[in-house]
mmCIF entry with sequence, helices, sheets and N, C-alpha, C, O atoms, coordinates in Angstrom:
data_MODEL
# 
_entry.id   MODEL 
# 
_entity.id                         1 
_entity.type                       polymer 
_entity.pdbx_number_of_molecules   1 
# 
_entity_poly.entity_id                      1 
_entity_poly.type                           'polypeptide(L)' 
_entity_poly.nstd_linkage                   no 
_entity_poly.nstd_monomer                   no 
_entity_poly.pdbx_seq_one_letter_code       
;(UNK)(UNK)(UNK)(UNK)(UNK)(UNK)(UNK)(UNK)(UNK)(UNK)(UNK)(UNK)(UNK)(UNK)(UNK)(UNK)
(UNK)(UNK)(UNK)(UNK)(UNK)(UNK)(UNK)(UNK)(UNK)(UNK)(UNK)(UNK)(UNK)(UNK)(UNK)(UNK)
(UNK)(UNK)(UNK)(UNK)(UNK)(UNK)(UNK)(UNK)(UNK)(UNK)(UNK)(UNK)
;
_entity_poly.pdbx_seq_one_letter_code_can   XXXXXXXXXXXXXXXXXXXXXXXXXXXXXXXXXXXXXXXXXXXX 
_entity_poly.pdbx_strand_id                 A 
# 
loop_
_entity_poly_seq.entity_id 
_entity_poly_seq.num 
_entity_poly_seq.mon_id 
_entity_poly_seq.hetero 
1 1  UNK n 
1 2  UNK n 
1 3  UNK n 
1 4  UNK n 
1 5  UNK n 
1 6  UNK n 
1 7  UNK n 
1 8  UNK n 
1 9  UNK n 
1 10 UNK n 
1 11 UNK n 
1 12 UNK n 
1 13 UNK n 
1 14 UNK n 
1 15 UNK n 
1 16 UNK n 
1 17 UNK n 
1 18 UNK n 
1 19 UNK n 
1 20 UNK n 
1 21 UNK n 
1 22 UNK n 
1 23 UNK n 
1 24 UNK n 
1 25 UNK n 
1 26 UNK n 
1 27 UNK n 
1 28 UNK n 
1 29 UNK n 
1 30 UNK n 
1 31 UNK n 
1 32 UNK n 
1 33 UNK n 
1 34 UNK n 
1 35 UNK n 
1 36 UNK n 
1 37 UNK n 
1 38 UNK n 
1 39 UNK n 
1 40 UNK n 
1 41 UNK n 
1 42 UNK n 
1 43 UNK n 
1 44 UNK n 
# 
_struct_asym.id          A 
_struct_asym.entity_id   1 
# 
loop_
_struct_conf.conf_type_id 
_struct_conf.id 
_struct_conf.pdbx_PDB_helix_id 
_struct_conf.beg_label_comp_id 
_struct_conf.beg_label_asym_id 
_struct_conf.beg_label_seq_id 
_struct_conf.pdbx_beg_PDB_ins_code 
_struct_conf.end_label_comp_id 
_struct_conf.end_label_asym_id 
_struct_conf.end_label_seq_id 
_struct_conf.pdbx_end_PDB_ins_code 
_struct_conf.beg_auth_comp_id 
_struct_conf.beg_auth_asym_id 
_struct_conf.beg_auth_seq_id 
_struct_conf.end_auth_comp_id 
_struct_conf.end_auth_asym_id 
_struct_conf.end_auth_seq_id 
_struct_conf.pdbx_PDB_helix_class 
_struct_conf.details 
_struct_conf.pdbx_PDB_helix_length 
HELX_P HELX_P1 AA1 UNK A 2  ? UNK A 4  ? UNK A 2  UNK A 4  5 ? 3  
HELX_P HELX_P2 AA2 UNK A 31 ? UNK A 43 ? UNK A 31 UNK A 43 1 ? 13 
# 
_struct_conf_type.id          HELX_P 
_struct_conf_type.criteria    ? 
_struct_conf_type.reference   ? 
# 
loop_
_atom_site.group_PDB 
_atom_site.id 
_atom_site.type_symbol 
_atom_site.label_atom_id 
_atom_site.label_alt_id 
_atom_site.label_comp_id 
_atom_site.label_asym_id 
_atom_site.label_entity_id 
_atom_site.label_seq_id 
_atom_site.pdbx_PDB_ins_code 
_atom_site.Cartn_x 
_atom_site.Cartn_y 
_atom_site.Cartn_z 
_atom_site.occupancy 
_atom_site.B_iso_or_equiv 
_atom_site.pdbx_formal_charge 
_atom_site.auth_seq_id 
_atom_site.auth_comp_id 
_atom_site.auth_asym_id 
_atom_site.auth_atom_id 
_atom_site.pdbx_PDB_model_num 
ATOM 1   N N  . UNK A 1 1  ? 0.807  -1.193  0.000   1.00 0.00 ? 1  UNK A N  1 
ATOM 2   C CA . UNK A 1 1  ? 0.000  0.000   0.000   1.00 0.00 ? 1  UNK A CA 1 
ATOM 3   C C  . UNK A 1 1  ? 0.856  1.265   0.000   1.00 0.00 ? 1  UNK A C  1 
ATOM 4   O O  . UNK A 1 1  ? 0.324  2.208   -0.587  1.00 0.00 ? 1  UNK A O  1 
ATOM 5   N N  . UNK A 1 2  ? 2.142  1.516   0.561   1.00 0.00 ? 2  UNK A N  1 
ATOM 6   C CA . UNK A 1 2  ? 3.122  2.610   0.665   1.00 0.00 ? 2  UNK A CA 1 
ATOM 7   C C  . UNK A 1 2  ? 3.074  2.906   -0.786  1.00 0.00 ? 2  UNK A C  1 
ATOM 8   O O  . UNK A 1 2  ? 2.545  3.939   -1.195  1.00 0.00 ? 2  UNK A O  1 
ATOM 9   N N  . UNK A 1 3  ? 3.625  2.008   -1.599  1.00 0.00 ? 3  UNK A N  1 
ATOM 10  C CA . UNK A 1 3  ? 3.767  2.309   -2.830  1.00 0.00 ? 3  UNK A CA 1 
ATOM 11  C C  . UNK A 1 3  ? 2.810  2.772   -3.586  1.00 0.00 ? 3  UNK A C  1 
ATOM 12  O O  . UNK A 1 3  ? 3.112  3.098   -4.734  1.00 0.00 ? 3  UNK A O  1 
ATOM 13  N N  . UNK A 1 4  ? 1.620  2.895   -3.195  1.00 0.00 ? 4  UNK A N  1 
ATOM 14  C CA . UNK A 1 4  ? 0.176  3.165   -4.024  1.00 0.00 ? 4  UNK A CA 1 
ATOM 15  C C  . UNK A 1 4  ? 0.051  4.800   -3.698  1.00 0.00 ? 4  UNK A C  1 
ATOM 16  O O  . UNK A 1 4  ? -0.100 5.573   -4.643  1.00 0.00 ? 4  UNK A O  1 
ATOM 17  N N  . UNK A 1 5  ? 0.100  5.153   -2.728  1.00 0.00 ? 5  UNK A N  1 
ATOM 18  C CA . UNK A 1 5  ? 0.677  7.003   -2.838  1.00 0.00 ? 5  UNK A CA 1 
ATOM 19  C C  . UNK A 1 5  ? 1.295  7.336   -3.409  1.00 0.00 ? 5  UNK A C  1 
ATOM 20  O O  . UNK A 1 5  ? 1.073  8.533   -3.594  1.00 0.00 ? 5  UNK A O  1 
ATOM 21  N N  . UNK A 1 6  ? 2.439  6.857   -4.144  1.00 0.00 ? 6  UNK A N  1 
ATOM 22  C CA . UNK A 1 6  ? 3.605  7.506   -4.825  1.00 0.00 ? 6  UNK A CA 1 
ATOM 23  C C  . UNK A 1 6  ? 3.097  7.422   -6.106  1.00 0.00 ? 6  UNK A C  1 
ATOM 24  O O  . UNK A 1 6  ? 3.327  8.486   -6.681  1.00 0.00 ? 6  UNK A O  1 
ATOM 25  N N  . UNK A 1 7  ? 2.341  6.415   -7.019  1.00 0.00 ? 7  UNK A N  1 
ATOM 26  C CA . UNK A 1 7  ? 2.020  6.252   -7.966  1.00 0.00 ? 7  UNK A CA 1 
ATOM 27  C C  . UNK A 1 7  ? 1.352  4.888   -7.974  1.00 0.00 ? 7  UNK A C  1 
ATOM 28  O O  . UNK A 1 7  ? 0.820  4.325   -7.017  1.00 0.00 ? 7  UNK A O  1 
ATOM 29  N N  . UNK A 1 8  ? 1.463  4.496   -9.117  1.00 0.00 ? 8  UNK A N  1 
ATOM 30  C CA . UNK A 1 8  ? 0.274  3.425   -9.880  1.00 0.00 ? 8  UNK A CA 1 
ATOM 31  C C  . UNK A 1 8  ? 0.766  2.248   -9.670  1.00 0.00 ? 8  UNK A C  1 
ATOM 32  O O  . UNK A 1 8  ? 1.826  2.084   -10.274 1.00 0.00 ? 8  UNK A O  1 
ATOM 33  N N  . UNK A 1 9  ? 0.392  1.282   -9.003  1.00 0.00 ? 9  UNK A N  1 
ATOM 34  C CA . UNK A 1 9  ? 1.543  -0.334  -8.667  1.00 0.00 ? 9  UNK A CA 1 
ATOM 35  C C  . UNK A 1 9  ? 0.801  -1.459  -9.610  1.00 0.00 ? 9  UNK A C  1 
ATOM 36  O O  . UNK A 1 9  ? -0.426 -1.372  -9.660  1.00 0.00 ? 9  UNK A O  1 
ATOM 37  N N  . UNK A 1 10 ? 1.275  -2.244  -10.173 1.00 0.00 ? 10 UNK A N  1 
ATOM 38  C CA . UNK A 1 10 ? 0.639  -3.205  -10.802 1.00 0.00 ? 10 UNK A CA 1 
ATOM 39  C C  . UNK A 1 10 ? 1.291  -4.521  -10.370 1.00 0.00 ? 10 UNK A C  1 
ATOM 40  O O  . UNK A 1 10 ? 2.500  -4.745  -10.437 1.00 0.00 ? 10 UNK A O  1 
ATOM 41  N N  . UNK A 1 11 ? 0.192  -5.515  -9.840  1.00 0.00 ? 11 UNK A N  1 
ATOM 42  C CA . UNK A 1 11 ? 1.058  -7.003  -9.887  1.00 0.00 ? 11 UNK A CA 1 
ATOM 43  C C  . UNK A 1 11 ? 0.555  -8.571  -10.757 1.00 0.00 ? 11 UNK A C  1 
ATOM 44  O O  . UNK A 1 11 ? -0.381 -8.674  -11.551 1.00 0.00 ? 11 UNK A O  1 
ATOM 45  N N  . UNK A 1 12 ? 1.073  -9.174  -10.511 1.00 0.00 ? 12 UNK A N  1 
ATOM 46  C CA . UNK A 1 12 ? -0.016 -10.072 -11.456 1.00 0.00 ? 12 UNK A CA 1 
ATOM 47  C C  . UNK A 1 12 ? 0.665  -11.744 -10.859 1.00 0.00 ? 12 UNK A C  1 
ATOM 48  O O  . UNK A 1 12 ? 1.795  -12.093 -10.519 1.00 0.00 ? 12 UNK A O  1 
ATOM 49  N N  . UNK A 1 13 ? -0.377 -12.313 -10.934 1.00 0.00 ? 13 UNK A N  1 
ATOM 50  C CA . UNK A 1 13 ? 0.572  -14.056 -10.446 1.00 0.00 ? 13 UNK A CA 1 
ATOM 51  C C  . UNK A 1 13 ? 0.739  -14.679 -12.068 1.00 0.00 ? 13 UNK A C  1 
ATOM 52  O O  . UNK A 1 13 ? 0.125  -14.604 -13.132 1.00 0.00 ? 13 UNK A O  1 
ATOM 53  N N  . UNK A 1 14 ? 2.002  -15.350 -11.514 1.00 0.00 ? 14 UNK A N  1 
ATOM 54  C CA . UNK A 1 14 ? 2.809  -15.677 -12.526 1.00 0.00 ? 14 UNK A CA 1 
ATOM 55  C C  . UNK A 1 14 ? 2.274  -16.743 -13.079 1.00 0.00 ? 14 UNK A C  1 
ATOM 56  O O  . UNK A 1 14 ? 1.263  -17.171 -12.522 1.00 0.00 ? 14 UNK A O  1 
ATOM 57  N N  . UNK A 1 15 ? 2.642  -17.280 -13.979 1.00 0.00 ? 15 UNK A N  1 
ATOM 58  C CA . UNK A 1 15 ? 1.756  -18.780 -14.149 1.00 0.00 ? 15 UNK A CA 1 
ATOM 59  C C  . UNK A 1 15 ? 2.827  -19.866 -13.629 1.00 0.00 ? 15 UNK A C  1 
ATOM 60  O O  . UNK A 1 15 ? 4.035  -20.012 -13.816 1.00 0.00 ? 15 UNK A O  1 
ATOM 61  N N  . UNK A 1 16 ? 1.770  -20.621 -12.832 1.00 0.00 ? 16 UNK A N  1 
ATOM 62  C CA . UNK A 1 16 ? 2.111  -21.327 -11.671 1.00 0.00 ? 16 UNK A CA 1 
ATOM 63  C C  . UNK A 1 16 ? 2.845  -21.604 -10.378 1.00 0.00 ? 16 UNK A C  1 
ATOM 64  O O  . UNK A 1 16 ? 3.467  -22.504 -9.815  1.00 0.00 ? 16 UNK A O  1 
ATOM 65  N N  . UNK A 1 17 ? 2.471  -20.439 -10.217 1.00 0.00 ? 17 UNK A N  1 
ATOM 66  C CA . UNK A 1 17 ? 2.958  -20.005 -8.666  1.00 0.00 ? 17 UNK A CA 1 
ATOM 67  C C  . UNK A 1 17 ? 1.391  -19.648 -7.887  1.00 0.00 ? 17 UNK A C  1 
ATOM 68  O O  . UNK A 1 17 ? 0.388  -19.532 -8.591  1.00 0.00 ? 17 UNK A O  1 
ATOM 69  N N  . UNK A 1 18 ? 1.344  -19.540 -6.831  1.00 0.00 ? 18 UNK A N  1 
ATOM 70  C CA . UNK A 1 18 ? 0.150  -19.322 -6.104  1.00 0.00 ? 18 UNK A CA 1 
ATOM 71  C C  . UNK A 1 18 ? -0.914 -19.290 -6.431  1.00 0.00 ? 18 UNK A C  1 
ATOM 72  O O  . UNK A 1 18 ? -1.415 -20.334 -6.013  1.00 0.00 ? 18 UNK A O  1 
ATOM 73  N N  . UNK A 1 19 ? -1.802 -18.600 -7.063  1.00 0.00 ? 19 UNK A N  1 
ATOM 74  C CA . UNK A 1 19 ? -3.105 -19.756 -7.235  1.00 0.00 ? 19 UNK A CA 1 
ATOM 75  C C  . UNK A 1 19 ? -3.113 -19.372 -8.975  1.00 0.00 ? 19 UNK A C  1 
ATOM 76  O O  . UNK A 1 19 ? -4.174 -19.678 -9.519  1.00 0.00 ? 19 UNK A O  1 
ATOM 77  N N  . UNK A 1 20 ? -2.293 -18.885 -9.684  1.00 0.00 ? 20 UNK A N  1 
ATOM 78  C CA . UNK A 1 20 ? -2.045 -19.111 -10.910 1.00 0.00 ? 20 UNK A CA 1 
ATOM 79  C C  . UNK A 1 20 ? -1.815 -20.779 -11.626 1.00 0.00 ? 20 UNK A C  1 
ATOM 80  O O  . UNK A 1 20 ? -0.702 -21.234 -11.361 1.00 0.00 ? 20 UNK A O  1 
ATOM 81  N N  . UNK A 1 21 ? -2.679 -21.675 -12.443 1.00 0.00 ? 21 UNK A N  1 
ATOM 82  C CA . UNK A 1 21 ? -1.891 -23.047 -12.640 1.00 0.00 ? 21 UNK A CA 1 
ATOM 83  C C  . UNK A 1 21 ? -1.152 -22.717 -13.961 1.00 0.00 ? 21 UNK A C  1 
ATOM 84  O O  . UNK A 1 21 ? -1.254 -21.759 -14.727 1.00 0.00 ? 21 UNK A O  1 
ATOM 85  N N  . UNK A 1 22 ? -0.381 -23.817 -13.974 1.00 0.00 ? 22 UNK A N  1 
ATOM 86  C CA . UNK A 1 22 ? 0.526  -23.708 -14.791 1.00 0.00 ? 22 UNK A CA 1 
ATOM 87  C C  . UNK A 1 22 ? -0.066 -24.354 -16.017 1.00 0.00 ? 22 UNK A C  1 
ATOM 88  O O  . UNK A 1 22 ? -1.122 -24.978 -15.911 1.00 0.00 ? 22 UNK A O  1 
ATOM 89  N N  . UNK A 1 23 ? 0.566  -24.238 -17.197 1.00 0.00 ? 23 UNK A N  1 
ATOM 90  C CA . UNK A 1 23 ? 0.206  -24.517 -18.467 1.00 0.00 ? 23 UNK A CA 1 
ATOM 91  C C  . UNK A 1 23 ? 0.197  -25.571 -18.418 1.00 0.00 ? 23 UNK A C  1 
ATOM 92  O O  . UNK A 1 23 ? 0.851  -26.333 -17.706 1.00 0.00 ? 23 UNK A O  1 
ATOM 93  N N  . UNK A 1 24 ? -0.978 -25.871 -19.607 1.00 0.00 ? 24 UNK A N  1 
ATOM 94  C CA . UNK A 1 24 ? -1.340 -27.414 -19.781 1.00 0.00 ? 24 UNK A CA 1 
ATOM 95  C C  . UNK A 1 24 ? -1.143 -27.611 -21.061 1.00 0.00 ? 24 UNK A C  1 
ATOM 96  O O  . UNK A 1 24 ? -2.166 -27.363 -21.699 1.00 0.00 ? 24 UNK A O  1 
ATOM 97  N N  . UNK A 1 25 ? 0.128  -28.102 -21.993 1.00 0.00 ? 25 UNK A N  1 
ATOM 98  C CA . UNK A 1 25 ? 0.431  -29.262 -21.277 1.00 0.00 ? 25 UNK A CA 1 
ATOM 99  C C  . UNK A 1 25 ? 1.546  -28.534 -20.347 1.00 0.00 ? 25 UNK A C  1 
ATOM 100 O O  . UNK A 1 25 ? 1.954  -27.465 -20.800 1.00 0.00 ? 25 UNK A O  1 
ATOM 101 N N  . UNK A 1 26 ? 2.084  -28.952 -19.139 1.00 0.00 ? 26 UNK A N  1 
ATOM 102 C CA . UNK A 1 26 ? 3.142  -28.292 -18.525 1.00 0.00 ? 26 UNK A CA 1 
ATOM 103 C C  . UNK A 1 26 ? 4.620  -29.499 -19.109 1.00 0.00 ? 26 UNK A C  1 
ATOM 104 O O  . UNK A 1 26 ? 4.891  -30.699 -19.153 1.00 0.00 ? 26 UNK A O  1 
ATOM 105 N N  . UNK A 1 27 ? 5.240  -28.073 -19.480 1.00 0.00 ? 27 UNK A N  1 
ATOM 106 C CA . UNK A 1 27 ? 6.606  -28.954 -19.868 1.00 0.00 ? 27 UNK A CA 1 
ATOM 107 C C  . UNK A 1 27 ? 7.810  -28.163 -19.204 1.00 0.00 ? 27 UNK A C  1 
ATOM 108 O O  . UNK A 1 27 ? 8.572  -28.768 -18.450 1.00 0.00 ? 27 UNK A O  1 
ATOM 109 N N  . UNK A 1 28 ? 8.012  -26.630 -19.517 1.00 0.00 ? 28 UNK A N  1 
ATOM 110 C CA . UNK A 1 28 ? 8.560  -25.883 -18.987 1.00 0.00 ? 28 UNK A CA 1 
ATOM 111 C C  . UNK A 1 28 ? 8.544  -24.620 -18.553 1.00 0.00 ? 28 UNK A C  1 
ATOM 112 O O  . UNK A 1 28 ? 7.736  -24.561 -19.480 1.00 0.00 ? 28 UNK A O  1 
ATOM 113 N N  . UNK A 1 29 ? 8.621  -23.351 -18.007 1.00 0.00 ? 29 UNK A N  1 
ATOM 114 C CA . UNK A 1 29 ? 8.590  -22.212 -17.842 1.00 0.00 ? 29 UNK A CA 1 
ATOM 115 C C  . UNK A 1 29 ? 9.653  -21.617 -17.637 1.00 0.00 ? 29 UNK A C  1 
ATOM 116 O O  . UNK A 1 29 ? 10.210 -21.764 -16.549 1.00 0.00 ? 29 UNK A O  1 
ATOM 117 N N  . UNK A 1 30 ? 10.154 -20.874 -18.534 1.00 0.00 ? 30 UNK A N  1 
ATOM 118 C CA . UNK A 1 30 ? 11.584 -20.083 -18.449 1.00 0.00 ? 30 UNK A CA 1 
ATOM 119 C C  . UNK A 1 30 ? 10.873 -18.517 -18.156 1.00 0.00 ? 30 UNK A C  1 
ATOM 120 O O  . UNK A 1 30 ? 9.687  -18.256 -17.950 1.00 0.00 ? 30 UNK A O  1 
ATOM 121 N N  . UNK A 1 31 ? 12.037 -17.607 -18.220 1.00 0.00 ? 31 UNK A N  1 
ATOM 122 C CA . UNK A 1 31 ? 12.255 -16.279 -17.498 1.00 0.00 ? 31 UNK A CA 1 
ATOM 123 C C  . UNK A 1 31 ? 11.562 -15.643 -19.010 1.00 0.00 ? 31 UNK A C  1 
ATOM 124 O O  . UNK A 1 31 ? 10.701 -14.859 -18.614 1.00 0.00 ? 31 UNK A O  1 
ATOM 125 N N  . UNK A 1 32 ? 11.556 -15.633 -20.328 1.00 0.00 ? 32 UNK A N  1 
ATOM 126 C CA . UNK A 1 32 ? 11.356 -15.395 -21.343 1.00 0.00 ? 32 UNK A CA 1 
ATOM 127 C C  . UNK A 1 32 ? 9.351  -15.704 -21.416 1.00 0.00 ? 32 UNK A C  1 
ATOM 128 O O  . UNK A 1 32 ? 8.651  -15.076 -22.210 1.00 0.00 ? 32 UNK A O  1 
ATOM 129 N N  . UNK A 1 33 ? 8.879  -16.557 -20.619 1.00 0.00 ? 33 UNK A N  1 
ATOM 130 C CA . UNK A 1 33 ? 7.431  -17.261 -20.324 1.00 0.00 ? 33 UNK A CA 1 
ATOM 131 C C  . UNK A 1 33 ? 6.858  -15.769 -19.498 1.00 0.00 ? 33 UNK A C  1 
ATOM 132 O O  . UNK A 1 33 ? 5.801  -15.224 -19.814 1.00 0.00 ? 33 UNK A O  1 
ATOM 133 N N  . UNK A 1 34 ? 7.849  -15.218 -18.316 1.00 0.00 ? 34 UNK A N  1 
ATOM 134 C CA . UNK A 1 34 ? 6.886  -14.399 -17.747 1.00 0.00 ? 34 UNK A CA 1 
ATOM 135 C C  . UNK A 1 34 ? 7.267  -13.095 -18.452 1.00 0.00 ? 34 UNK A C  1 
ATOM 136 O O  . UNK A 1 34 ? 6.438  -12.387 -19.024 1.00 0.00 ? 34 UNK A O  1 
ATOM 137 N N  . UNK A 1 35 ? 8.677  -12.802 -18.368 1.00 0.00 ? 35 UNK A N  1 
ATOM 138 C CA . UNK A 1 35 ? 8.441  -11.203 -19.368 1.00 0.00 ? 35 UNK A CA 1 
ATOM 139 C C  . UNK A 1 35 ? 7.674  -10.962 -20.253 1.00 0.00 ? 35 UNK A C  1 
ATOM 140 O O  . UNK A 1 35 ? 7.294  -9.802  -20.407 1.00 0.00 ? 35 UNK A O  1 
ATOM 141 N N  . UNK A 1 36 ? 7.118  -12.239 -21.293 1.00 0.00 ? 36 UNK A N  1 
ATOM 142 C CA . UNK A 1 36 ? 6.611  -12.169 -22.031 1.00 0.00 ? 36 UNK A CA 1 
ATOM 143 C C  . UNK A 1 36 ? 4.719  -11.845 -21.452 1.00 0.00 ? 36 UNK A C  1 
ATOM 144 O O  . UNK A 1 36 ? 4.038  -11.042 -22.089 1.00 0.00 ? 36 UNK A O  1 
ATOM 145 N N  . UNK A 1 37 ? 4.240  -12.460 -20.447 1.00 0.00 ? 37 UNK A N  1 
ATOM 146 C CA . UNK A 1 37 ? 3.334  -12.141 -19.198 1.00 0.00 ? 37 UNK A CA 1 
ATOM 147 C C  . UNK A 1 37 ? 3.099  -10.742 -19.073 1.00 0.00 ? 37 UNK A C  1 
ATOM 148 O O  . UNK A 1 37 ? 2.182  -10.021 -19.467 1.00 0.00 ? 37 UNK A O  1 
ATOM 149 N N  . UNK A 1 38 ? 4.612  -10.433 -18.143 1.00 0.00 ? 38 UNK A N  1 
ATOM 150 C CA . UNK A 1 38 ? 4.557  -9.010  -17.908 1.00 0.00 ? 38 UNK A CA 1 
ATOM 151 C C  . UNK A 1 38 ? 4.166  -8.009  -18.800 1.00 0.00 ? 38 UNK A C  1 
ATOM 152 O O  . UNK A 1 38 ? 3.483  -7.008  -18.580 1.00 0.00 ? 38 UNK A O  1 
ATOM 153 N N  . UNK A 1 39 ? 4.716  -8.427  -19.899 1.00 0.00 ? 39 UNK A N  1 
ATOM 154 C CA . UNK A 1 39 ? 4.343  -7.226  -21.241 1.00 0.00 ? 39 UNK A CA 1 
ATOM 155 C C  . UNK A 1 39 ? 3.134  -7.357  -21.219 1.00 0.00 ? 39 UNK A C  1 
ATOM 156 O O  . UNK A 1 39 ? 2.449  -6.425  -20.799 1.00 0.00 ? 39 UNK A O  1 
ATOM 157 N N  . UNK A 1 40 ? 2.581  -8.470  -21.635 1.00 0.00 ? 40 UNK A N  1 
ATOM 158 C CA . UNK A 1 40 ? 1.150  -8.400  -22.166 1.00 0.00 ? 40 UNK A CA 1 
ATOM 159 C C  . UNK A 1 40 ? 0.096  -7.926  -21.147 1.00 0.00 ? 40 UNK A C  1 
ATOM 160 O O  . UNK A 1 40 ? -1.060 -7.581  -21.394 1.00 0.00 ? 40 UNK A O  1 
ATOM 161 N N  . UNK A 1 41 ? 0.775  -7.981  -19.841 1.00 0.00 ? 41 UNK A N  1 
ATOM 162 C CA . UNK A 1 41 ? -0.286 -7.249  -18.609 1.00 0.00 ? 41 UNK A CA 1 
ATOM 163 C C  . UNK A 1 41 ? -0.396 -5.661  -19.164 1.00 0.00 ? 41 UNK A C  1 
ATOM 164 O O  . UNK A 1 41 ? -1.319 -5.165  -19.811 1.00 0.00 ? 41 UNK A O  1 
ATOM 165 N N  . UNK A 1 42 ? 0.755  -5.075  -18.734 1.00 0.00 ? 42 UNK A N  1 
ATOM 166 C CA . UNK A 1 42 ? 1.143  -4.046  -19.201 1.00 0.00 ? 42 UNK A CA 1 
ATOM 167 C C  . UNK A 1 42 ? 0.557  -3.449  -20.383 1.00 0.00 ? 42 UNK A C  1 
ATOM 168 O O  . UNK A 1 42 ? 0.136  -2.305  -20.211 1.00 0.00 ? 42 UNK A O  1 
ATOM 169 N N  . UNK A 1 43 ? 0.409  -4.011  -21.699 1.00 0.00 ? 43 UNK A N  1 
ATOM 170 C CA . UNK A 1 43 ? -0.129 -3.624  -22.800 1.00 0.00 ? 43 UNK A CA 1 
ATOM 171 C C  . UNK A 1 43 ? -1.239 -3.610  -22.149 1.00 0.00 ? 43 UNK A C  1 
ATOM 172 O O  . UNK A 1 43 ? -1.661 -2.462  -22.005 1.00 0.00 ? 43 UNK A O  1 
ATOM 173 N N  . UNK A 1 44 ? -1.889 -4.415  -21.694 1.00 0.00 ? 44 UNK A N  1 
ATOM 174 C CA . UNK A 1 44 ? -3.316 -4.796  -21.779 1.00 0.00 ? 44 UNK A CA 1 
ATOM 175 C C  . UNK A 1 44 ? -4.634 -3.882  -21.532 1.00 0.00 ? 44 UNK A C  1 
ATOM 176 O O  . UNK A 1 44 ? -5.756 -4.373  -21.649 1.00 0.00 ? 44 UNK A O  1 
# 
C-alpha cells in the first residue's frame, strides 16, 4: 500500500505459482514465459 501514494503499482501471479496453474500441457517455464506475461499485462 506505501507504494500506491507515490504512484500506480501493478502485480499479477505468474503462471504457476500461487493460485495461478501452470500450463497445460506443462513442460517448462523459463524467465522469457513471464516477461513475455509481464508485457502483455502491461499492454493490456
Amino acid at each position: 500500500m506505501e507504494l500506491a501514494r507515490h504512484g500506480r503499482c501493478i502485480i499479477y501471479g505468474r503462471r504457476g505459482f500461487h493460485r495461478s496453474a501452470p500450463p497445460v500441457p506443462f513442460e517448462t517455464l523459463d524467465l522469457v514465459d513471464h516477461v513475455d506475461d509481464a508485457a502483455a499485462a502491461l499492454a493490456g
